[in-house]
C-alpha positions in Angstrom: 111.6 95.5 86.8 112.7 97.4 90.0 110.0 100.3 89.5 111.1 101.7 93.4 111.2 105.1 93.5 112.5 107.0 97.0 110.9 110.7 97.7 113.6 112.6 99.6 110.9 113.8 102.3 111.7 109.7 103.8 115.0 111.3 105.4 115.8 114.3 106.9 117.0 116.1 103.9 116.2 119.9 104.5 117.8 122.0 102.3 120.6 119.3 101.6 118.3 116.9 98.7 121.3 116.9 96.3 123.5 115.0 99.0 121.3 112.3 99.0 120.8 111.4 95.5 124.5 109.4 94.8 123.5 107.9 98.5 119.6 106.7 96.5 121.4 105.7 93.2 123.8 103.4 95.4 120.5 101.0 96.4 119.9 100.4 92.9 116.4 101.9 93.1 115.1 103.1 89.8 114.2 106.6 90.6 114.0 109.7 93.2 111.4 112.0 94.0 112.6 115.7 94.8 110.4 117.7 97.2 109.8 121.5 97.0 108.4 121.7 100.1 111.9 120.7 101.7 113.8 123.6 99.7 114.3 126.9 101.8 115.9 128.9 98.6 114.0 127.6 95.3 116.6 128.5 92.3 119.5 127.7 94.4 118.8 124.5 95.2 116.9 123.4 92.2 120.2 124.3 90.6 122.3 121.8 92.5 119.6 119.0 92.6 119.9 119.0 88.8 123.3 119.2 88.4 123.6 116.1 91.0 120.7 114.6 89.0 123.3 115.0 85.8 125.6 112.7 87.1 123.2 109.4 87.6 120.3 107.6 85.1 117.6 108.2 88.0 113.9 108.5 86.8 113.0 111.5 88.5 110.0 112.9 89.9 108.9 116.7 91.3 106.0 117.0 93.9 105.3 120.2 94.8 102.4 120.7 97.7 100.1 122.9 95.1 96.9 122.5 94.6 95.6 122.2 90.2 92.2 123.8 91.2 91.6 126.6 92.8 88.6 127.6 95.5 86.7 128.7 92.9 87.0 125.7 90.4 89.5 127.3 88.3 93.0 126.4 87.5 95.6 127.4 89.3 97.7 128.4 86.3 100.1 130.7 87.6 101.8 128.3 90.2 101.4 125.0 88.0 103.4 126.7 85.2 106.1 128.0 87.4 106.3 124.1 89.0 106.2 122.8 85.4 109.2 125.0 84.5 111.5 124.1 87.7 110.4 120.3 86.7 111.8 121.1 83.2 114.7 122.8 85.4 115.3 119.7 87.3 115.4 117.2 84.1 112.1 115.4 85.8 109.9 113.2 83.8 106.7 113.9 85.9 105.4 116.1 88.2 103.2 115.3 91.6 100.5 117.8 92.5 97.2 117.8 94.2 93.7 118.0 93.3 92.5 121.3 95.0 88.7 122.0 94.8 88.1 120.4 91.6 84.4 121.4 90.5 82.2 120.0 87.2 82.5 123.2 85.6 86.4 123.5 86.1 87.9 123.9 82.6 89.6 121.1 81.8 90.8 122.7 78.2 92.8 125.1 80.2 94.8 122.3 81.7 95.1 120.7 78.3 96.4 123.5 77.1 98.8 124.7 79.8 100.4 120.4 79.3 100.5 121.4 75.5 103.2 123.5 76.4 105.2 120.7 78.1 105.2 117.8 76.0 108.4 116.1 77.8 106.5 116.2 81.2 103.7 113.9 82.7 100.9 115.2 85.5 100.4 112.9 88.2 97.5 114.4 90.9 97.8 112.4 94.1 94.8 112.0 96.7 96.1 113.8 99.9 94.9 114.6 103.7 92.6 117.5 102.3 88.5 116.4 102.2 88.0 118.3 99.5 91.3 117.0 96.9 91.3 113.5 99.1 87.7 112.3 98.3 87.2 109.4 95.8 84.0 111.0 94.5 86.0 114.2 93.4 88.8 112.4 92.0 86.9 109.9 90.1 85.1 113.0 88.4 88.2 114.7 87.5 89.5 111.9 85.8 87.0 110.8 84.3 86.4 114.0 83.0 90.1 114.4 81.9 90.3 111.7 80.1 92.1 113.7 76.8 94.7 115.2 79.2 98.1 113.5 80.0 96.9 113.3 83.5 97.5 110.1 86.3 96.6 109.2 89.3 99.4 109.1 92.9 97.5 106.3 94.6 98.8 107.3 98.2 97.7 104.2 100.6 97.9 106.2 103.7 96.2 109.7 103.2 92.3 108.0 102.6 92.8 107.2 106.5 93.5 110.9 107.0 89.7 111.8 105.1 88.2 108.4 106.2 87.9 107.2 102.4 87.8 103.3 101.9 91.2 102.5 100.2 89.4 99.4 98.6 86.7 101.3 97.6 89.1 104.3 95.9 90.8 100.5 94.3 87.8 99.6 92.8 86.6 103.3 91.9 90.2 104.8 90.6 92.4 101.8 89.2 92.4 102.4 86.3 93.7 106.1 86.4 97.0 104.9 89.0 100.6 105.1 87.5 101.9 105.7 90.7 101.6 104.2 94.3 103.1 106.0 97.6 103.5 103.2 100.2 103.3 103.7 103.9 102.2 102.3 106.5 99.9 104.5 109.3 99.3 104.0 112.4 97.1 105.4 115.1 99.1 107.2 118.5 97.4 108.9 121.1 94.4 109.7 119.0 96.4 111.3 116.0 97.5 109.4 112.7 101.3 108.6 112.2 103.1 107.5 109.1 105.5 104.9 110.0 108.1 102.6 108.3 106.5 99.6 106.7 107.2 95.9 108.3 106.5 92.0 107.7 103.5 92.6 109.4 100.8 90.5 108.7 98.4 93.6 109.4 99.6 95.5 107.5 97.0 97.6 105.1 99.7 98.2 102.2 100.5 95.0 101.3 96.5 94.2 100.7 96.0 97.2 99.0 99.0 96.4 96.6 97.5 93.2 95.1 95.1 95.5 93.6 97.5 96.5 91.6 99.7 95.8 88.8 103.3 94.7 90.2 104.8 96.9 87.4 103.0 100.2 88.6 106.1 102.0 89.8 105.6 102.6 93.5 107.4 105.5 96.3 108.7 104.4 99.7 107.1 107.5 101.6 107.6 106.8 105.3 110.7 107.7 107.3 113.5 106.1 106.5 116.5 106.6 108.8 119.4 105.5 106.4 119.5 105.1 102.8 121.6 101.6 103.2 117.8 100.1 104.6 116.4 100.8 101.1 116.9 97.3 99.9 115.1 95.8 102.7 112.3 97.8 102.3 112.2 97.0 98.6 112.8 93.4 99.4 109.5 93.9 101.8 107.6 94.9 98.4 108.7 92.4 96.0 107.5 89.7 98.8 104.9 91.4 98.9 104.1 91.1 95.3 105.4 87.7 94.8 102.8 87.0 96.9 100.3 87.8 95.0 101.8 86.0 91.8 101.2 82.9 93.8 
């Protein structure tokens, strides 16, 4: 199965998402991932992305750059539902947050309850460049605790180099909650990190890190991407990759 899904943050899509998703559906990918952070007015362009999104059978996917806990433990409920509702908006199937500052006593029921209200919808929480929602410890106790709530894990292969997190250790620690991968590759220039596209490369961390995985988990391409007609190399790179580990 072709699980490839492409976030729209891999071109330069400001403000112009819907153009690009006839030009994704053309690499026979199986799905697109719409990003809020790109939209400069909300309603208007959630509008067209979902008519565009109308017009092909793309999985589809809504991250949105909030946080599910706040600084004081609790849930941010007033954001999550309004991102929960432009998903519904959209037509998505499941919808990329982050963790926030997840704490023991953070009320899981509340979260429970707010999903209740979105049956059609699936929560994925993704480890990002935050050391307090990018830390294996506080991840692993969310989940684990959450174990009731249609919750999963965004496995992003990069981001643990941004907190200095072990990716194999968050493998062995968190594999069991992943439904979703975000390949890149990152690289260090003059001192700072830097997300870059992935290669052959026999260096390369990602393709290591995705023989810890199922080759069915449905994986993103997150890394720039300068034309969607490269797609189907990169996704060639990945199926290598896993053919690999078949042998």
């Amino acid at each position: 199965m072709n699980s490839i899904i492409i976030p729209l943050n891999a071109f330069e899509t400001t403000g112009f998402q819907h153009t690009m998703i006839g030009k994704i559906h053309e690499q026979q990918v199986h799905g697109v991932e719409i990003r809020r952070e790109l939209m400069k007015k909300v309603e208007q362009e959630i509008e067209l992305i979902a008519e565009e999104l109308k017009k092909y059978p793309l999985f589809t996917v809504y991250s949105a750059p909030i946080e599910l806990w706040r600084e004081n433990g609790e849930l941010n409920t007033q954001e999550l539902k309004a991102i929960l509702e432009e998903a519904v908006l959209l037509g998505a199937q499941w919808v990329k947050v982050s963790l926030g500052f997840y704490q023991p006593q953070s009320p899981i029921a509340d979260l429970q309850q707010l999903l209740e209200a979105f049956p059609a919808l699936r929560l994925f929480v993704e480890n990002d460049q935050t050391s307090h929602g990018g830390n294996i410890a506080s991840l692993h106790a969310f989940f684990d605790n959450a174990y009731e709530v249609p919750v999963s894990m965004t496995f992003d292969i990069g981001n643990w180099l941004y907190v200095h997190e072990q990716p194999q250790e968050a493998i062995k620690k968190l594999r069991s909650f992943v439904g979703y991968i975000h390949i890149k590759h990152v690289i260090k220039n003059s001192g700072k990190l830097v997300t870059t596209a992935i290669s052959n490369g026999s260096n390369e961390m990602w393709k290591d890190i995705l023989k810890g995985f199922s080759y069915s988990t449905f994986k993103a391409l997150e890394f720039p991407i300068d034309e969607p007609e490269q797609v189907p190399g990169f996704i060639s790179l990945v199926q290598a990759a896993e053919q690999e580990e078949v042998q």
